[in-house]
MIDO-68245 format. One line per 3 residues: number of its first residue (from 1); for each residue x, y, z of N, C-alpha, C. Coordinates in nm, 2 decimals. Example, Ala and Ser with C-alpha at 12.3 -4.5 7.8 and 13.67 -1.06 7.14 Angstrom:
% residues 2
1> 1.32,-0.57,0.78,1.23,-0.45,0.78,1.32,-0.33,0.78 ~ 1.28,-0.22,0.71,1.37,-0.11,0.71,1.29,0.00,0.79 .
***
This chain:
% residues 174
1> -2.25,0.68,-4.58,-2.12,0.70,-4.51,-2.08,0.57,-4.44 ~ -1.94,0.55,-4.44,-1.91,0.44,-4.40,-1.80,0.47,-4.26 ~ -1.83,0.33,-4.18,-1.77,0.41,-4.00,-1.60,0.33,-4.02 .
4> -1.54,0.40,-3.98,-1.41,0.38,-3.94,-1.38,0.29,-3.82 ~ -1.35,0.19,-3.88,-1.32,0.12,-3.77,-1.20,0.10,-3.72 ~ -1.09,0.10,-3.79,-0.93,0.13,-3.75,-0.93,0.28,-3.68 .
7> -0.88,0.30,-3.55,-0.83,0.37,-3.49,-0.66,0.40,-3.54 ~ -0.65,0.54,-3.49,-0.49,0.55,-3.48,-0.41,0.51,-3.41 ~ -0.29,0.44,-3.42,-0.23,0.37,-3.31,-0.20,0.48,-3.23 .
10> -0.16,0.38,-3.09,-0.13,0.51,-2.96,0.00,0.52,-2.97 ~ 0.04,0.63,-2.91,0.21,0.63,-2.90,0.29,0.52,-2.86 ~ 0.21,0.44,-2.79,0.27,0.32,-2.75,0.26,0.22,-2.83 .
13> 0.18,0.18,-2.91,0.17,0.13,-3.04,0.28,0.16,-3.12 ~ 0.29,0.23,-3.15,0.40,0.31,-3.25,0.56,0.28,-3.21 ~ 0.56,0.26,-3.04,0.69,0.21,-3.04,0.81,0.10,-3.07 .
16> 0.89,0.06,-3.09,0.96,-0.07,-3.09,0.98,-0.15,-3.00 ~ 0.94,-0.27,-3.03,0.88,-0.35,-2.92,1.02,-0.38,-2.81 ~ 1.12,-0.39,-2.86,1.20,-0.41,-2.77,1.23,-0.26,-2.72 .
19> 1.20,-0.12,-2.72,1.21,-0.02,-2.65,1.07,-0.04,-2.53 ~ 0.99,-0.05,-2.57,0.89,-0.09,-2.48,0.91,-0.19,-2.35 ~ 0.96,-0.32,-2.42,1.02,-0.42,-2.34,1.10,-0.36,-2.24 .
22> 1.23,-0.28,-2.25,1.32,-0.22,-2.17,1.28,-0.09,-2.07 ~ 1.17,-0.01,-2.15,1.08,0.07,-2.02,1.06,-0.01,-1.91 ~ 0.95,-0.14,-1.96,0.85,-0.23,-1.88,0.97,-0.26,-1.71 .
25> 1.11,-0.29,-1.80,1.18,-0.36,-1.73,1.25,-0.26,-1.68 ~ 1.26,-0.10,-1.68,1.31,-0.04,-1.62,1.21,0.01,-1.51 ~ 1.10,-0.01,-1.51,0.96,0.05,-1.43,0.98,-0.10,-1.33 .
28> 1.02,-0.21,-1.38,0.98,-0.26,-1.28,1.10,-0.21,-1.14 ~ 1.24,-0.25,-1.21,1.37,-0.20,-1.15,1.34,-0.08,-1.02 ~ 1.27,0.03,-1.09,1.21,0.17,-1.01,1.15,0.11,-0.89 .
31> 1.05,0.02,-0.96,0.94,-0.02,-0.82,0.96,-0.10,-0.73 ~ 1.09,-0.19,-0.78,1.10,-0.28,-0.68,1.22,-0.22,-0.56 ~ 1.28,-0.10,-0.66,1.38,-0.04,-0.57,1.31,0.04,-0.45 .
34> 1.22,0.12,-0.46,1.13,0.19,-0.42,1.02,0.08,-0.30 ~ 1.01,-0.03,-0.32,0.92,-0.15,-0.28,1.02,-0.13,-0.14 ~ 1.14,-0.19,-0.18,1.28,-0.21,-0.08,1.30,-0.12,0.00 .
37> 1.33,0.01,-0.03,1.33,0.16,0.07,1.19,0.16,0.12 ~ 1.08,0.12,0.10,0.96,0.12,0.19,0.98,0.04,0.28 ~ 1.04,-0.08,0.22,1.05,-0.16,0.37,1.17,-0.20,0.46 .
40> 1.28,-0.09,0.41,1.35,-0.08,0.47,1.30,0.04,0.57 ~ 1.28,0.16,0.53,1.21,0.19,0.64,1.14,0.21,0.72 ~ 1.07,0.16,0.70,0.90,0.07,0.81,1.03,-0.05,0.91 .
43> 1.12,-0.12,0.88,1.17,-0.21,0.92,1.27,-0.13,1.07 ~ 1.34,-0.01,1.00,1.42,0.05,1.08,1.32,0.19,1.16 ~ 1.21,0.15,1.16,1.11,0.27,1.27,1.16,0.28,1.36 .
46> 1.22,0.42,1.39,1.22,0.45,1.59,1.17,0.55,1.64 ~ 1.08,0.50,1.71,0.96,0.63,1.77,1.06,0.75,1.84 ~ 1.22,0.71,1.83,1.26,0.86,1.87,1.29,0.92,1.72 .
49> 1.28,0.87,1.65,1.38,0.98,1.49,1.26,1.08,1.45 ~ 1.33,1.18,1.42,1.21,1.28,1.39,1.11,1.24,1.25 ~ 1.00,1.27,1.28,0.93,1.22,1.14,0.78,1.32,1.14 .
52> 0.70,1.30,1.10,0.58,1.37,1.06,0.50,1.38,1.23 ~ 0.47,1.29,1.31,0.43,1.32,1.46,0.50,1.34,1.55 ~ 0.64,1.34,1.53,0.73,1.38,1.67,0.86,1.44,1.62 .
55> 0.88,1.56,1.64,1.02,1.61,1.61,1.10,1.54,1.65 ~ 1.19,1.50,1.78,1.27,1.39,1.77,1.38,1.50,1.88 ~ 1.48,1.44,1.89,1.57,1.52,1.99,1.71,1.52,1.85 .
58> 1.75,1.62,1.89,1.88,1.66,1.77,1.95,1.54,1.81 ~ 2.05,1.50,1.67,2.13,1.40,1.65,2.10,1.28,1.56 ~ 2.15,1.19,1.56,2.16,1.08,1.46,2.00,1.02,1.45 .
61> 1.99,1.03,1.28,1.87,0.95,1.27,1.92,0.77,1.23 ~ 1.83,0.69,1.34,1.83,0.54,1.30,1.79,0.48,1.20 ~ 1.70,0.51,1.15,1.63,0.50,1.06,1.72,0.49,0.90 .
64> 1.73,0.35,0.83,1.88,0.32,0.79,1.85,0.39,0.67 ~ 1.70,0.45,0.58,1.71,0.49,0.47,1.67,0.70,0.50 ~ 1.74,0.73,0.62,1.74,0.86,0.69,1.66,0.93,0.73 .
67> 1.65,1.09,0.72,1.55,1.16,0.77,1.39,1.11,0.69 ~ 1.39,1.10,0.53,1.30,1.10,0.47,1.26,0.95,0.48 ~ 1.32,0.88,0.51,1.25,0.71,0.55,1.21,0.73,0.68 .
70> 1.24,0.81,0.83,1.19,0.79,0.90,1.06,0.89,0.92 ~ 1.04,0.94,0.81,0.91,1.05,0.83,0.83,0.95,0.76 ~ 0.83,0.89,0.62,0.78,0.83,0.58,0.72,0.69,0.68 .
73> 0.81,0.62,0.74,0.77,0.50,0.82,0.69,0.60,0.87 ~ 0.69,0.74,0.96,0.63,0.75,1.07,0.47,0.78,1.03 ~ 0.43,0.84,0.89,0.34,0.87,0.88,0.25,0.73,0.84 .
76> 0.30,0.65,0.72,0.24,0.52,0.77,0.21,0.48,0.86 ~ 0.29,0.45,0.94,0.29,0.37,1.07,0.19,0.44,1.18 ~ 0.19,0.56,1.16,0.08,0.65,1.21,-0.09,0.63,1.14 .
79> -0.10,0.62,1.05,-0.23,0.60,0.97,-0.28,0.45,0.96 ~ -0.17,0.39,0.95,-0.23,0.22,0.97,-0.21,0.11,1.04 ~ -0.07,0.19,1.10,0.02,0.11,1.22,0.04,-0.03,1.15 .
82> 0.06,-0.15,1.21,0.11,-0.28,1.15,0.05,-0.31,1.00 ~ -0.03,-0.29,0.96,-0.08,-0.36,0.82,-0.01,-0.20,0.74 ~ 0.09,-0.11,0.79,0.15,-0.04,0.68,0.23,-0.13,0.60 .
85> 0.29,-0.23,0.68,0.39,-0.34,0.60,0.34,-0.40,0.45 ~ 0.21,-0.35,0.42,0.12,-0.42,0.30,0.24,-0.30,0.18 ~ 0.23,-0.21,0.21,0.29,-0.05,0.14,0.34,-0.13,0.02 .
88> 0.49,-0.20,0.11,0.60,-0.22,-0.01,0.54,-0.37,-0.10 ~ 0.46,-0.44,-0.03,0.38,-0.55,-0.16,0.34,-0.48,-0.25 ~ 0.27,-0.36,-0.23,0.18,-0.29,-0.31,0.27,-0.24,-0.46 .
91> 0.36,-0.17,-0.37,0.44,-0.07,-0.47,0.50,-0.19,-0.55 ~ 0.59,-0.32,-0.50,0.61,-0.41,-0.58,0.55,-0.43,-0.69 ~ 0.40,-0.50,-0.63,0.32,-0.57,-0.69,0.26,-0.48,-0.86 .
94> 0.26,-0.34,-0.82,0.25,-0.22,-0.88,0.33,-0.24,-1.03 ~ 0.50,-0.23,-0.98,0.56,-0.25,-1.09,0.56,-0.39,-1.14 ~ 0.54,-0.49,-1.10,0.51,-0.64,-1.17,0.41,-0.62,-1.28 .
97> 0.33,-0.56,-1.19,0.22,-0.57,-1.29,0.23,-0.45,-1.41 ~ 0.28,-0.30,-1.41,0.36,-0.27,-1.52,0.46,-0.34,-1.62 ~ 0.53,-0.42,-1.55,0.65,-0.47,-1.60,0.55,-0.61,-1.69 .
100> 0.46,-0.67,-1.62,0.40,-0.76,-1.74,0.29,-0.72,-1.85 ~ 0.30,-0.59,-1.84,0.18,-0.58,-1.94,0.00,-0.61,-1.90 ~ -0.05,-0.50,-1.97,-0.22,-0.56,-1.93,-0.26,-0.68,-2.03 .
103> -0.24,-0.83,-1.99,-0.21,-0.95,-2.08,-0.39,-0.97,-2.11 ~ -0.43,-0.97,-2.22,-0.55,-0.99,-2.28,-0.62,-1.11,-2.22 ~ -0.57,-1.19,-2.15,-0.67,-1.33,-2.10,-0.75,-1.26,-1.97 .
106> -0.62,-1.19,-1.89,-0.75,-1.12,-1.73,-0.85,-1.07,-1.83 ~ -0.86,-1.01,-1.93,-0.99,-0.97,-1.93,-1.07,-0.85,-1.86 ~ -1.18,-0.78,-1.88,-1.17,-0.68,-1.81,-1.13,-0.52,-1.79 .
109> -0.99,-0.52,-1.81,-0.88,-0.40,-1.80,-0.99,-0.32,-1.68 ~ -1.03,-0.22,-1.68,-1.05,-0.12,-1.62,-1.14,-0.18,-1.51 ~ -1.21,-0.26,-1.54,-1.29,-0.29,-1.41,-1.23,-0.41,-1.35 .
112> -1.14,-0.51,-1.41,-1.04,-0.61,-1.30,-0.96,-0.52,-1.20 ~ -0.89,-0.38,-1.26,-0.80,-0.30,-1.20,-0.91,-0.22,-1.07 ~ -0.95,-0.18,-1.11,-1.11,-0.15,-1.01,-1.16,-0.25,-0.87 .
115> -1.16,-0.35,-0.96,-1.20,-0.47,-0.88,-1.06,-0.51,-0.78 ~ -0.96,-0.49,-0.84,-0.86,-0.53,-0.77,-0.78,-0.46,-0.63 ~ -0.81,-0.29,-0.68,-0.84,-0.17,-0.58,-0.93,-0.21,-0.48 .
118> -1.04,-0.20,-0.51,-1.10,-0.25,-0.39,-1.12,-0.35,-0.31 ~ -1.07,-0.45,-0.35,-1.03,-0.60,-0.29,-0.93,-0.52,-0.20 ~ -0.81,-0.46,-0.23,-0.68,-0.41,-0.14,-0.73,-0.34,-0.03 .
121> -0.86,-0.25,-0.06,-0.88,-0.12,0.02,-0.92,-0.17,0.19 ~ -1.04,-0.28,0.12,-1.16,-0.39,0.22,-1.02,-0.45,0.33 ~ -0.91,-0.50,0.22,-0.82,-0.58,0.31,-0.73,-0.50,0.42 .
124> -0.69,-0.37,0.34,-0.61,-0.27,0.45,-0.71,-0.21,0.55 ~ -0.84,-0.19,0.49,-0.94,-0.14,0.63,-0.93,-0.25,0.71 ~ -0.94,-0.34,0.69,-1.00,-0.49,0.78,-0.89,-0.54,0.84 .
127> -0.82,-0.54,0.80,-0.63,-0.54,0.85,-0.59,-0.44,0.98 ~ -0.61,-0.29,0.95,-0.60,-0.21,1.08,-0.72,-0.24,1.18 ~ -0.83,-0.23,1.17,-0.95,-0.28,1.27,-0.92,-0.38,1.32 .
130> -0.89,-0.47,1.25,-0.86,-0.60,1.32,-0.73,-0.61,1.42 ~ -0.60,-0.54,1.38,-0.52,-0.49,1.45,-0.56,-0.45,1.57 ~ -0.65,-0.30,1.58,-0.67,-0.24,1.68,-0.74,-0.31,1.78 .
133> -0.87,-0.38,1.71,-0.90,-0.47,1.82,-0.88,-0.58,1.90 ~ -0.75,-0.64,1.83,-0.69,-0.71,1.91,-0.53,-0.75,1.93 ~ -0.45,-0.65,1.91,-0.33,-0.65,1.91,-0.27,-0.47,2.00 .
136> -0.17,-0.53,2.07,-0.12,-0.43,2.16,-0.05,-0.34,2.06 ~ -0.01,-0.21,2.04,0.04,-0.09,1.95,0.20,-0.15,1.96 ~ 0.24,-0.19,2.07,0.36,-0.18,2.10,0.44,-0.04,2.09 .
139> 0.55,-0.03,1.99,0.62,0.08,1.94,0.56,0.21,1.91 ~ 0.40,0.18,1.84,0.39,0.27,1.76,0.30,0.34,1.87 ~ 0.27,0.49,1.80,0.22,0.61,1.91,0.05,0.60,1.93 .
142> -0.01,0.50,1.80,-0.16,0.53,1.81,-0.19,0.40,1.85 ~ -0.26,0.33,1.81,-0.33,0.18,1.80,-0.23,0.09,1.72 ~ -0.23,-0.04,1.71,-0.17,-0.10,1.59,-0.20,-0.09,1.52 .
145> -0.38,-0.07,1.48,-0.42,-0.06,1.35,-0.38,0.08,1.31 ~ -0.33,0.19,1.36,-0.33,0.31,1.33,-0.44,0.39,1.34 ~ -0.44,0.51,1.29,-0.62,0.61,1.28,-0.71,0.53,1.20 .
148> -0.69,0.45,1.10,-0.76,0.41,1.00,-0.85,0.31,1.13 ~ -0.75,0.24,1.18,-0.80,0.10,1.24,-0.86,0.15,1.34 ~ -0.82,0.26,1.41,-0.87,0.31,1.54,-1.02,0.36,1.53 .
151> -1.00,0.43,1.42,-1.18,0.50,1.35,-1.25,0.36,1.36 ~ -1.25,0.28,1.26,-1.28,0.17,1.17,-1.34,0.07,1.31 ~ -1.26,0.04,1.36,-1.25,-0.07,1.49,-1.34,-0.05,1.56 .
154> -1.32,0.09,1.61,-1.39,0.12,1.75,-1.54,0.15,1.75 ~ -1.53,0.17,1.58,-1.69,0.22,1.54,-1.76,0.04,1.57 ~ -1.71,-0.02,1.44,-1.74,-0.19,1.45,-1.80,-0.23,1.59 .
157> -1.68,-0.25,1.68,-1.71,-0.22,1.80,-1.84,-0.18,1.90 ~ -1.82,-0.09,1.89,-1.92,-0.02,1.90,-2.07,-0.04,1.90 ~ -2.09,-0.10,1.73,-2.21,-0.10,1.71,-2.21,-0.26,1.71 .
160> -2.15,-0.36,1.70,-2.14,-0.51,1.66,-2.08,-0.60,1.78 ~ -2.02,-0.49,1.91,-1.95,-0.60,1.95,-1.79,-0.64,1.91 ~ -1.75,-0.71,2.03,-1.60,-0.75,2.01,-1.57,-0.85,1.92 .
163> -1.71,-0.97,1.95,-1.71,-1.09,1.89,-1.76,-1.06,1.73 ~ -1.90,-1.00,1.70,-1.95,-0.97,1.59,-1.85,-0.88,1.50 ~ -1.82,-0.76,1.54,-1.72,-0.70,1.50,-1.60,-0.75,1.43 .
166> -1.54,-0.87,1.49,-1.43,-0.90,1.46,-1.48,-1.00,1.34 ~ -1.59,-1.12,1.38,-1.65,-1.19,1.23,-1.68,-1.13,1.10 ~ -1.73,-0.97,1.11,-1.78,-0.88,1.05,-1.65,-0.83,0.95 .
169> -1.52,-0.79,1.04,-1.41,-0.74,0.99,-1.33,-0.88,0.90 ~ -1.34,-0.95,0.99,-1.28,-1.15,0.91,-1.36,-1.14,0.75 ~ -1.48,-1.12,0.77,-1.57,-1.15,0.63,-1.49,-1.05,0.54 .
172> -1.49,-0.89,0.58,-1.43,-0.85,0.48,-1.29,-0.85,0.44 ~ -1.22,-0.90,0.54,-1.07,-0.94,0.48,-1.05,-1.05,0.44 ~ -1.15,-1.19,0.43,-1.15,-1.28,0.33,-1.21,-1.22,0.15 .
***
């Protein structure tokens, strides 16, 4: 018996490269639009507009991309406080990286994407901790680093110190 080595092409194989091309480039268009309303509304936060932790008092929402931008900012901004602002890199970065293709030189595929996940995860944990431990909340209702940072920090803290803690949190955000 002899082994098959040709697979069937995928649906995406099968398409015309310039239909493909114009998806890529319409995915990025989606993400970057979507990137922009993320940080348009994280930008226009007002701890009075109603959103996911505070109903809000009747009347005009500030919040320039409305009710559903200001619930959205609020729930970020609630879970990670300042390092939410990473959001709309993300979602960008997201469709860039749709829009270019998984290019055969990275190498890898599944485990660079893996690798690359958790490089983000270390930096947004280490990002709110570091926040909470040393930056005032200002605006927002929890910590600056948000719950993430507030958990994360206070534990660090806790068991390492202000000083240790913070070298500890530096290491994993480099």
């Amino acid at each position: 018996m002899q082994a098959v080595t040709d697979s069937a092409p995928s649906f995406f194989e099968r398409l015309p490269e310039v239909l493909i091309r114009t998806l890529r480039e319409g995915l990025l268009w989606v993400f970057g639009a979507a990137a922009l309303l993320l940080l348009l509304s994280l930008l226009t936060f007002d701890p009075a507009d109603p959103g996911f932790a505070y109903t809000g008092e009747p009347g005009q929402v500030t919040n320039l991309i409305g009710p559903l931008g200001a619930w959205v900012a609020d729930v970020l901004l609630l879970l990670f406080g300042g390092p939410a602002y990473l959001w709309p890199a993300v979602v960008f970065g997201l469709g860039w990286w749709l829009f270019r293709g998984q290019p055969e030189v990275d190498g890898g595929g599944r485990a660079s994407l893996l690798l690359r996940s958790a490089g983000f995860i270390a930096t947004l944990v280490s990002s709110c901790a570091l926040a909470t431990l040393h930056f005032a909340p200002g605006l927002l209702r929890n910590t600056a680093g948000g719950i993430l940072g507030s958990v994360v920090g206070t534990a660090t803290e806790q068991a390492m110190g202000l000083l240790g803690g913070t070298l500890a949190l530096l290491a994993l955000w480099f």
